[in-house]
C-alpha positions as CSV (number, residue, x, y, z in Angstrom):
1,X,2.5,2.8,5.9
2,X,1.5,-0.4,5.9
3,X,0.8,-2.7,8.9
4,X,0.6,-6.6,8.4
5,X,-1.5,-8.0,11.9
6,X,-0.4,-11.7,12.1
7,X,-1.5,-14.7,14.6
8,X,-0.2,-17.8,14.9
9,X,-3.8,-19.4,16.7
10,X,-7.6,-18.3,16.2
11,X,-9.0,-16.2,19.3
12,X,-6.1,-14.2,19.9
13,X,-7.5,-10.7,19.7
14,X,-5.7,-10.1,16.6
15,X,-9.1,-8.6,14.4
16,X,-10.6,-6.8,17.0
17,X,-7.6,-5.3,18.5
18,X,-6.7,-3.7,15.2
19,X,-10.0,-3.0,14.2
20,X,-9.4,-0.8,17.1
21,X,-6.1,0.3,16.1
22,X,-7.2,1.3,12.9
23,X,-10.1,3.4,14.1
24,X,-8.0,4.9,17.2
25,X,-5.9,6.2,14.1
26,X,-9.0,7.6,11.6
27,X,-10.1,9.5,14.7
28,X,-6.2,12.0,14.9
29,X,-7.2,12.4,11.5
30,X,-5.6,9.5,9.4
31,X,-7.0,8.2,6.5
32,X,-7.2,4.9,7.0
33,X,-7.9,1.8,5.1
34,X,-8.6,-1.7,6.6
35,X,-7.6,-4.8,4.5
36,X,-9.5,-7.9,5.1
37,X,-7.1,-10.7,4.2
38,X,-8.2,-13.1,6.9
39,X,-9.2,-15.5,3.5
40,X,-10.9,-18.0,5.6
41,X,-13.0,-15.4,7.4
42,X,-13.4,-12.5,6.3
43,X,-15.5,-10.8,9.0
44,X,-14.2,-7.7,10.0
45,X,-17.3,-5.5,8.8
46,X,-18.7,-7.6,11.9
47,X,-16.3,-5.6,14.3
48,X,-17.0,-2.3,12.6
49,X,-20.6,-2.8,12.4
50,X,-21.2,-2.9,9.2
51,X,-24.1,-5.4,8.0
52,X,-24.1,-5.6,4.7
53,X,-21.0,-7.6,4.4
54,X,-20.6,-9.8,7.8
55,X,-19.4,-12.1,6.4
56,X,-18.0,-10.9,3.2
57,X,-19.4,-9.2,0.6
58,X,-21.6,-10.9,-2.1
59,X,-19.7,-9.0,-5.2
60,X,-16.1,-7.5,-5.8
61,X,-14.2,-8.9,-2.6
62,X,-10.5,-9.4,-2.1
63,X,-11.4,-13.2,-3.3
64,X,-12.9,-12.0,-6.3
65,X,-9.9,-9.1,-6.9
66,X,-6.8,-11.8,-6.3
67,X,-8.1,-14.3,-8.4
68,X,-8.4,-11.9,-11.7
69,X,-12.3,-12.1,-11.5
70,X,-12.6,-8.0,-11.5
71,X,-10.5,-5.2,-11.5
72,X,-11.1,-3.3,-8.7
73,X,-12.1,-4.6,-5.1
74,X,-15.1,-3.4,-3.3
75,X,-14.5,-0.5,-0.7
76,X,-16.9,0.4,2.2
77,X,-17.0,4.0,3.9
78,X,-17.4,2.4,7.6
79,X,-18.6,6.3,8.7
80,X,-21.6,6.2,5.8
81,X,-22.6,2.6,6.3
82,X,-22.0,1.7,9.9
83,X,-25.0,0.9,12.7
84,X,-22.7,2.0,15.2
85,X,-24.4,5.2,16.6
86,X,-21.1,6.7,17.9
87,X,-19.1,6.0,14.2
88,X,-22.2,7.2,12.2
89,X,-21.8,10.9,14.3
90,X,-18.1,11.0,12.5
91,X,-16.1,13.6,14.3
92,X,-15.2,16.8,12.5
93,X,-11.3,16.2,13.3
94,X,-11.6,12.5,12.0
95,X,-10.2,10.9,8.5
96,X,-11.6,8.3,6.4
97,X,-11.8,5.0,7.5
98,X,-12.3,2.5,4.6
99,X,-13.2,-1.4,4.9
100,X,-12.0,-3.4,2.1
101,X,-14.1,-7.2,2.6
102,X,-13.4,-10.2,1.2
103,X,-15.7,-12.5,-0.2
104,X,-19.1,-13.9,1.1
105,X,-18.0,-17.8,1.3
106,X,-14.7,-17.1,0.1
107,X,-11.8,-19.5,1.7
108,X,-8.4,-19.8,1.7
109,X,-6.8,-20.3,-2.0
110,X,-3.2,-20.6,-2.9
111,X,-1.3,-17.6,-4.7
112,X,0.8,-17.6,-8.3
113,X,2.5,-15.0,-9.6
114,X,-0.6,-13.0,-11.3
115,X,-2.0,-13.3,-7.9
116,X,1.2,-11.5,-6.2
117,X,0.9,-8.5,-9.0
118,X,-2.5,-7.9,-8.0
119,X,-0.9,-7.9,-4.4
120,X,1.5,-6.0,-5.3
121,X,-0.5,-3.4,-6.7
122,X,-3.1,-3.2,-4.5
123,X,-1.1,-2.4,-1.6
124,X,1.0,0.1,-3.4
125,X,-2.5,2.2,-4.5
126,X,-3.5,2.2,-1.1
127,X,-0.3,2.9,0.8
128,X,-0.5,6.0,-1.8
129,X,-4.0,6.7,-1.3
130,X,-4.3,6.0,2.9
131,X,-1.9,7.1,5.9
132,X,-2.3,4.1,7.3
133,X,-2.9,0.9,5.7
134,X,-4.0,-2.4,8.2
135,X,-3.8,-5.9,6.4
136,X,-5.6,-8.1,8.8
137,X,-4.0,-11.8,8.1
138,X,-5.6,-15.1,7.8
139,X,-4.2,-16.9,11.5
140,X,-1.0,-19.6,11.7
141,X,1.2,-19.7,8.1
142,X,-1.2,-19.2,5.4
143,X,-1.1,-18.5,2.2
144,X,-2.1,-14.7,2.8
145,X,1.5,-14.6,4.8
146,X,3.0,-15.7,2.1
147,X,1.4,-13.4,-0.2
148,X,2.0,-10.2,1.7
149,X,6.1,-11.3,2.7
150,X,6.4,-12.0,-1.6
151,X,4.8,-8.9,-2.1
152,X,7.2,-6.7,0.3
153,X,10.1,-8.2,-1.2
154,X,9.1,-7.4,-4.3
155,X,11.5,-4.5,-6.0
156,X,8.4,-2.5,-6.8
157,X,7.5,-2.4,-2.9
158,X,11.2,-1.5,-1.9
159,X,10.4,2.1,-0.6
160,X,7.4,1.1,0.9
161,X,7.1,1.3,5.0
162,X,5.8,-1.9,6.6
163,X,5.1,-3.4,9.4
164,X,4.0,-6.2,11.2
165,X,2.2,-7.0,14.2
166,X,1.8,-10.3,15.7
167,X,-0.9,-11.0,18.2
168,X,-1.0,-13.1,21.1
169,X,-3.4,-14.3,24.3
170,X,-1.1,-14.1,27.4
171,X,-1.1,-18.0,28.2
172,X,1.4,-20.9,27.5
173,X,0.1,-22.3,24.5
174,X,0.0,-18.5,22.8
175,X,3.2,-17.7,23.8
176,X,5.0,-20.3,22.2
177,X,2.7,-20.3,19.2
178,X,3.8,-16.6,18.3
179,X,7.2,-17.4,18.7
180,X,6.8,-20.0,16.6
181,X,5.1,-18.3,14.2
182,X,8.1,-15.6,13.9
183,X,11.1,-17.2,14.8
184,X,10.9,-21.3,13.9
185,X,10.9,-23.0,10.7
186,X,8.6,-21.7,8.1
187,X,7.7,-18.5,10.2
188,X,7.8,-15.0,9.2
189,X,11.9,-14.5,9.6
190,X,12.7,-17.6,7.7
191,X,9.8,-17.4,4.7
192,X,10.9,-13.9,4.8
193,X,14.8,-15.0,3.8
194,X,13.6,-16.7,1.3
195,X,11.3,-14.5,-0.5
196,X,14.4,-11.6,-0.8
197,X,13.8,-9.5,2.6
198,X,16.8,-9.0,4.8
199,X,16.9,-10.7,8.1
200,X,17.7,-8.0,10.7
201,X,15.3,-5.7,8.2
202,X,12.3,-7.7,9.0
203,X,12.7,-8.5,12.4
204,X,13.2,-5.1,13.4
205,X,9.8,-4.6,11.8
206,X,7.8,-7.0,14.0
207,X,6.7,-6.1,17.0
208,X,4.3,-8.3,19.5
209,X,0.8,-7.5,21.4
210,X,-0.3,-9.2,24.0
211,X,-4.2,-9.1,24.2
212,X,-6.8,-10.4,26.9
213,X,-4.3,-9.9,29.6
214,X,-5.8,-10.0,32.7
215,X,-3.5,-7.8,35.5
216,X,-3.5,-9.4,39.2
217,X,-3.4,-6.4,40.8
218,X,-6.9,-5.0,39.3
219,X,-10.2,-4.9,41.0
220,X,-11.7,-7.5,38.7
221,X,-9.7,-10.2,40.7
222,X,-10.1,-8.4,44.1
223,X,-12.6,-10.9,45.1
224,X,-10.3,-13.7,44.9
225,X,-9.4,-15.5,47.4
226,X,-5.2,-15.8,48.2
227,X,-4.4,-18.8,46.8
228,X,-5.9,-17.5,43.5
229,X,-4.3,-14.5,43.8
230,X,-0.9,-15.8,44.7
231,X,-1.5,-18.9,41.6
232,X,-2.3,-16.1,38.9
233,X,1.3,-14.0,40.2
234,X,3.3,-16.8,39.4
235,X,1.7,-17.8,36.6
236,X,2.2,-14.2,35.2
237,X,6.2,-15.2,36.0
238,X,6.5,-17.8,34.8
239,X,4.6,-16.1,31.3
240,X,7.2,-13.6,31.1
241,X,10.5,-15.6,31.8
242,X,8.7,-17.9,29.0
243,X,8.5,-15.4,26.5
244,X,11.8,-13.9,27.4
245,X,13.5,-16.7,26.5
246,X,11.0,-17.3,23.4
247,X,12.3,-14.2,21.9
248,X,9.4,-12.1,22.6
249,X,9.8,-10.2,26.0
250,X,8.9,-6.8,26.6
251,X,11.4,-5.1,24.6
252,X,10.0,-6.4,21.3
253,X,6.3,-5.7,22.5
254,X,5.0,-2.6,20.8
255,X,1.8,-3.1,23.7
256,X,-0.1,-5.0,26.1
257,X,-4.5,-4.5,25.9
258,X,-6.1,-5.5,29.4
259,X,-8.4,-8.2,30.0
260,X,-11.7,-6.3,28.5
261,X,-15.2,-8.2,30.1
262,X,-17.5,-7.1,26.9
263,X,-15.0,-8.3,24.3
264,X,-15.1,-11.8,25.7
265,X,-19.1,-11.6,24.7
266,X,-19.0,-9.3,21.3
267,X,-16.0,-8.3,19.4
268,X,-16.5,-4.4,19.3
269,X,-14.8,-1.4,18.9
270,X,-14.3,0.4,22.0
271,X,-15.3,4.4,22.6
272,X,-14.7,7.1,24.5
273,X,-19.0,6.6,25.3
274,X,-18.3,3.1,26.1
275,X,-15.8,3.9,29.3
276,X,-17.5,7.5,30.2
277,X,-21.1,7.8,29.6
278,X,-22.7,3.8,29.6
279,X,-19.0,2.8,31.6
280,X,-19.5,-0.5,30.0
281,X,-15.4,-0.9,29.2
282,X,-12.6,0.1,31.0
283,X,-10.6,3.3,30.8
284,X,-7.3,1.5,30.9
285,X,-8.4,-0.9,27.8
286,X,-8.9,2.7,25.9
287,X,-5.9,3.8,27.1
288,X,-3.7,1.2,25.6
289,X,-5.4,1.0,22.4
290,X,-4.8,4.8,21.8
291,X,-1.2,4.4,23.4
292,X,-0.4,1.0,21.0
293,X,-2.1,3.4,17.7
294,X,0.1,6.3,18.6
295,X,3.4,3.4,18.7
296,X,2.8,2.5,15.4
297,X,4.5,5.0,13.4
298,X,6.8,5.9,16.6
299,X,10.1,4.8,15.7
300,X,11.1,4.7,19.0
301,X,9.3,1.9,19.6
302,X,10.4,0.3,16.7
303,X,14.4,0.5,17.7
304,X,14.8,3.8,15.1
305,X,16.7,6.8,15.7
């Protein structure tokens, strides 16, 4: 299967949270493959630990594959060339977990048709080779949208299983900027249209998650005084009538990850050592990342029989 993770802003939680997702998934046993088509910055070997492409990697890149410069992108075994103590001690039970980078100083570049077929192909080796394949997306309505929504239209992609996941801070601003980026002009739905995918197809394949969310009830905000408290309660109100009538209330969110303290200073994966033996996160943001991993091939949460 593939999984598209889309954002309509920067900062939304969208690369760490499925970095996550993709490693929650390698550890039941998935092979997994992660897809860095964030054009404009392409640093998701940052999240996984991996420092030989932070920022890209110097030959073969997703840049350097698209654009007919080679034939076959670079790959990175995260297990094998990880720093991360706990990922380098791979569990027995675990499958792979592949990186795919972009290129070091690559940007964003527009797409043609020979661009699409290399797309196209790419995503249907991988969707043969991996369980699950995550395409992390460049933010807003980029050219990497385009590419992937051309490329799932495509005939040759018909049987393919996709998804898409569109991430979102819980705040105004981010609220109406996911909407947007689904439901208005030039969004997902309507580029979608017009590159050959059914309407109620696609939408039924997008699903919302709300990142950073900070919960009013929870100890971190028990030394607050009662104004605060009572402010941040109907602000939370006021978030969800807001996205209720934005099209993206809770029925069409696949997940919700807490407010985390140590991803607002490093963008991280977050382990089973991290909540019980240095209790540096918390068990609940574990929790939902291993609950939202499990919903995305649940096709109850995706309205399926």
């Amino acid at each position: 299967m593939l999984v598209f993770a889309a954002s309509d802003k920067g900062g939304t939680g969208r690369s760490v949270t499925s970095a996550n997702l993709a490693y929650q998934r390698a550890l039941t046993g998935d092979h997994v493959a992660y897809v860095d088509f964030d054009f404009g910055s392409p640093t998701a070997a940052a999240v996984f630990d991996v420092p030989s492409a932070l920022r890209g990697t110097e030959e073969r890149g997703l840049h350097s594959y698209l654009e007919g410069e080679v034939t076959e992108p670079a790959s990175i075994d995260i297990w094998r060339h990880t720093e991360h103590p706990v990922l380098r001690a791979r569990q027995n039970q675990s499958g792979r977990l592949v990186l795919y980078p972009g290129d070091a100083g690559g940007g964003e570049f527009a797409t043609g048709e020979e661009t699409l077929e290399r797309c196209i192909d790419l995503l249907l080796r991988l969707n043969s080779e991996f369980d699950l394949v995550m395409v992390d997306l460049s933010a807003g309505r980029s050219y990497a949208v385009d590419l992937v929504l051309a490329a799932t239209a495509h005939p040759q992609m018909r049987h393919v299983a996709y998804r898409w996941l569109v991430f979102h801070r819980w705040t105004r601003q981010h609220v109406i900027a996911a909407a947007g980026l689904v439901h208005k002009e030039n969004g997902i739905l309507r580029s979608g249209v017009d590159r050959g995918h059914d309407e109620e197809t696609l939408q039924g394949n997008i699903r919302f998650v709300r990142a950073a969310v900070p919960d009013p009830e929870s100890a971190m905000w028990a030394q607050g005084s009662p104004a605060q408290a009572a402010w941040m309660q109907s602000c939370n109100r006021a978030l969800r009538r807001l996205a209720s009538d934005q099209h993206i209330g809770d029925s069409v969110v696949l997940g919700t990850v807490p407010l985390e303290p140590i991803l607002q200073w490093r963008e991280q994966l977050i382990t089973e050592e991290d909540v019980l033996a240095t209790q540096i996160a918390n068990k609940e943001t574990l929790e939902s990342l291993e609950e939202i991993a499990r919903r995305l091939t649940d096709d109850a949460h995706w309205g399926l029989p």
